[in-house]
C-alpha positions as CSV (number, residue, x, y, z in Angstrom):
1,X,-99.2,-150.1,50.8
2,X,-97.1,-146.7,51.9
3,X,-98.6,-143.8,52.9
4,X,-97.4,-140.5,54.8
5,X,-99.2,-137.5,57.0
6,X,-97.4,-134.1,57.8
7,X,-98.5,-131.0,59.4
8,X,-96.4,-128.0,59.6
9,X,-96.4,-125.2,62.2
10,X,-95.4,-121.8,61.5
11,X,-93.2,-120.7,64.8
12,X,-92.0,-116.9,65.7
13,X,-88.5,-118.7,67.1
14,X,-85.1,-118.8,65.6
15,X,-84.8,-122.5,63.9
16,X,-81.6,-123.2,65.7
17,X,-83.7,-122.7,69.3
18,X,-86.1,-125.4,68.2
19,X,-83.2,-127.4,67.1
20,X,-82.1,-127.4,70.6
21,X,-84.9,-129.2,71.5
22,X,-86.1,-131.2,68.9
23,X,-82.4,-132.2,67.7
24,X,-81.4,-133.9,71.2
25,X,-83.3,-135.9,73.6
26,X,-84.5,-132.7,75.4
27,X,-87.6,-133.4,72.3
28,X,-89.2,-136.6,74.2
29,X,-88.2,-135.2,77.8
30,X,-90.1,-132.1,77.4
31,X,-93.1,-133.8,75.3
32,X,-93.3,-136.4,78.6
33,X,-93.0,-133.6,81.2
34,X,-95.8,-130.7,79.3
35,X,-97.6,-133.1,77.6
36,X,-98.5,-136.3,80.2
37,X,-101.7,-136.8,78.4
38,X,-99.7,-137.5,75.0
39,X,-97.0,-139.4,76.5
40,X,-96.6,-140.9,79.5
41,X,-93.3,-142.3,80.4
42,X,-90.0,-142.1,78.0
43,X,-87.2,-144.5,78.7
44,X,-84.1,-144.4,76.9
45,X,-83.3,-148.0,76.2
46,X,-79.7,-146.9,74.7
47,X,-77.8,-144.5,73.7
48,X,-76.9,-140.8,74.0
49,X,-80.0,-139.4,72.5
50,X,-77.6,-139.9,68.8
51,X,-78.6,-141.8,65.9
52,X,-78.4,-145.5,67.5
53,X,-80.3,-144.0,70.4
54,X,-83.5,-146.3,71.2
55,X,-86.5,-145.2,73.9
56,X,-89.2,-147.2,75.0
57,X,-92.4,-144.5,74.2
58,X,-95.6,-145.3,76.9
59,X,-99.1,-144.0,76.1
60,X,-101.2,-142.6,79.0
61,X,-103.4,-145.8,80.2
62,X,-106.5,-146.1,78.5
63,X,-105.5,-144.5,75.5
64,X,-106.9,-146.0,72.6
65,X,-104.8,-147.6,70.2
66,X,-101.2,-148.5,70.6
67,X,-99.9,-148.5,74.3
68,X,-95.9,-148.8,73.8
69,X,-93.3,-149.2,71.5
70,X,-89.7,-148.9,71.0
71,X,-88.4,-146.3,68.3
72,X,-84.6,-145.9,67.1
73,X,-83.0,-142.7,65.8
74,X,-81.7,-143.3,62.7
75,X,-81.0,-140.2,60.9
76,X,-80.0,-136.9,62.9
77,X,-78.9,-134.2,60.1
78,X,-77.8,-130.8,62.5
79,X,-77.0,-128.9,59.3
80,X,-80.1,-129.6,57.9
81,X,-82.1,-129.7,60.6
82,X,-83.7,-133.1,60.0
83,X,-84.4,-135.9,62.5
84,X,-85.8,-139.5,61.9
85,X,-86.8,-142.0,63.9
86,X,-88.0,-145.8,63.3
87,X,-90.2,-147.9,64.9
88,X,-88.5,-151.1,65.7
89,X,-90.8,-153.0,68.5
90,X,-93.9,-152.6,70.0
91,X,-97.8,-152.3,69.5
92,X,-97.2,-150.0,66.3
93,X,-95.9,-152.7,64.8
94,X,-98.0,-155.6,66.0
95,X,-101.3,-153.4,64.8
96,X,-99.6,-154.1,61.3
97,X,-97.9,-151.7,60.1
98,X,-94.2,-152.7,58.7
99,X,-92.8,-149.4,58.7
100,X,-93.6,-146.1,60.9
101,X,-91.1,-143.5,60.6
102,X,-91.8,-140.0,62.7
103,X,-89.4,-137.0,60.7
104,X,-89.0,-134.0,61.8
105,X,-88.1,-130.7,59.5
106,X,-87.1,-127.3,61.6
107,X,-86.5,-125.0,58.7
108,X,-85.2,-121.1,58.5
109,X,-88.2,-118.9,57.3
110,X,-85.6,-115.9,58.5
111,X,-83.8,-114.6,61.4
112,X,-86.7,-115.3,64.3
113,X,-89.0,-117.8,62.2
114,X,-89.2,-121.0,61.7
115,X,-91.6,-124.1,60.4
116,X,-91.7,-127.2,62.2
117,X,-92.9,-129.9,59.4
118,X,-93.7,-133.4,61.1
119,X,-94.1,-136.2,59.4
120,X,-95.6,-139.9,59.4
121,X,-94.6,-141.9,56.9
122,X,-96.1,-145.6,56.9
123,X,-96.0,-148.8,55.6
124,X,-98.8,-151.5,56.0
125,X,-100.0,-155.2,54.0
126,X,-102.6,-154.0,51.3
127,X,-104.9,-156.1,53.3
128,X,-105.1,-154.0,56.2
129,X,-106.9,-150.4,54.9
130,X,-107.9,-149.4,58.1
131,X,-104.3,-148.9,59.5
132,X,-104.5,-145.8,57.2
133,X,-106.7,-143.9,59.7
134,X,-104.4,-145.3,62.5
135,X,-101.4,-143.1,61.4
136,X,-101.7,-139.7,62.7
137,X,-99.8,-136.8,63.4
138,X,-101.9,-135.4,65.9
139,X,-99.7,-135.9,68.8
140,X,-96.6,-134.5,67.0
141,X,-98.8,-131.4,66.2
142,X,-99.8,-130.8,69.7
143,X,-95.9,-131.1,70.6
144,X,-94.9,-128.5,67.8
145,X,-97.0,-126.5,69.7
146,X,-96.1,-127.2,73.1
147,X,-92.5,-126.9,72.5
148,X,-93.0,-123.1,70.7
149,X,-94.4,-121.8,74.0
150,X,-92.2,-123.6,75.9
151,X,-89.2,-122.5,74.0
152,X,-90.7,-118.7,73.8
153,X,-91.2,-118.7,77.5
154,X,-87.6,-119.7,78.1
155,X,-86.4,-117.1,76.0
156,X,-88.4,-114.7,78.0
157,X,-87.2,-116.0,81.4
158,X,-83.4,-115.5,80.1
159,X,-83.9,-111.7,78.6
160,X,-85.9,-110.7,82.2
161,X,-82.9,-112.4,84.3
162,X,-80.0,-110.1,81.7
């Protein structure tokens, strides 16, 4: 069985500043460092933060459900503003899913605005229903957010220091 989740987020920053962020490894490094109680520890197995790149992703202790896994980037598109990345070891995959790919979408509303679409898309043995209510995009929506007001508080630092 294949399923998928998005949320989108409606940001008042230029797509090509969120790009920045979400296009490079800066994405799990700034996720780690504002968000500790989403992710706990980022390790990048290998790789330049390019498509190849692997990181080992650690959950906060005692967070319920999975508690690490290993993810690879296997599709970063800079024109389009598009990255993918696969789950290729790990707990997510030993809870029984087959696939588990996290996308991310930054696209041009106009000069200054942006949406961030975030996506989950799954795979799972038709035996295993309840894996449908494991897949969430929670965490990526509280990083959409997380990464506006970081990215909007950067840009405010850099205009008071002209």
């Amino acid at each position: 069985m294949k399923g998928s989740k998005s949320h989108e987020l409606e940001a008042d920053v230029p797509a090509a500043e969120l790009w920045k962020v979400y296009g490079t490894l800066r994405f799990v490094e700034l996720v780690h460092q504002l968000l500790p109680q989403v992710l706990h520890q980022v390790d990048v197995v290998r790789g330049d933060g390019g498509v190849g790149t692997v990181v080992q992703v650690t959950f906060p202790p005692g967070n319920p459900g999975p508690q690490s896994y290993q993810e690879e980037f296997v599709k970063i598109d800079n024109e389009n503003r598009v990255k993918e990345a696969a789950a290729i070891e790990g707990d997510i995959l030993n809870l029984g899913f087959t696939t588990y790919v996290t996308r991310f979408e930054i696209i041009e509303k106009g000069p200054g605005s942006s949406v961030i679409r975030s996506t989950v898309e799954y795979g799972f043995d038709d035996g295993r229903p309840e894996l449908e209510g494991a897949a969430s995009t929670a965490p990526l929506a509280a990083a959409a957010e997380t990464i506006v007001k970081h990215v909007k508080e950067q840009a405010k630092t850099a205009e008071a220091s002209s």
